[in-house]
N, C-alpha and C positions, 0 to 999 in steps of 0.2 A: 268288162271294165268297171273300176268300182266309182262308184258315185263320188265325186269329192267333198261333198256337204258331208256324206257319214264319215268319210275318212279324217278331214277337218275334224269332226265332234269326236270319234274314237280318239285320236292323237290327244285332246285336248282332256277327256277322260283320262287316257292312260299318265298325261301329264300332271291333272291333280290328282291320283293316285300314288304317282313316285314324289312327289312332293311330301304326300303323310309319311313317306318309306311304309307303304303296305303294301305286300307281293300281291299278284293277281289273286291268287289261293285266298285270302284272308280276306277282301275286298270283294269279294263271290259269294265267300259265305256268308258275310254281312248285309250284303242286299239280298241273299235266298236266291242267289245263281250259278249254274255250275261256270265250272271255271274256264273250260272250253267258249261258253257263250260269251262271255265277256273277254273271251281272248278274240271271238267275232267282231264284236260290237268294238273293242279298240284298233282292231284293223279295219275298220269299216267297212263289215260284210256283213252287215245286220242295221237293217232298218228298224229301230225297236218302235216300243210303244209307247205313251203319252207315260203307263206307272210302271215302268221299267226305269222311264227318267228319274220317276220320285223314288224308286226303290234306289238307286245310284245314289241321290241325292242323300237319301238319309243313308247310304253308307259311309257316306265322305264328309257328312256330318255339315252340309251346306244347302243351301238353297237350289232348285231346280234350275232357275234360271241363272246361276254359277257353272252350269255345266254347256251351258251355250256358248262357245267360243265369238270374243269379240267380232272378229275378220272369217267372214264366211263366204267362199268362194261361189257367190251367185252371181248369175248370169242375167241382166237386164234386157 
């Protein structure tokens, strides 16, 4: 079962992604990741890491903390 926190942050990824209109392909190679991985990391099957965020970030030409979706499904 996947975690909804990554699956939340992928969605929200792959949504300022299609926002630039930039295919997965071209948004992979801009942050130095294969394209597979980041088709992980938008379906939330990948837990990444603190500079994988900033590798994303500076693909999409934003801030790290832009890639954190508002509404995060946690649990109190």
């Amino acid at each position: 079962m996947k975690n909804p926190i990554l699956v939340a942050f992928g969605q929200h990824i792959r949504a300022l992604r299609k926002q630039q209109e930039v295919s997965q392909e071209e948004m992979a190679a801009r942050a130095g990741l294969d394209r597979s991985y980041l088709g992980h990391i938008e379906r939330g099957e990948k837990n990444i890491t603190l500079l994988k965020i900033y590798q994303l970030a500076e693909a999409l030409g934003c801030s790290p903390r832009q890639l954190i979706p508002e509404e995060l499904p946690i649990k109190s």
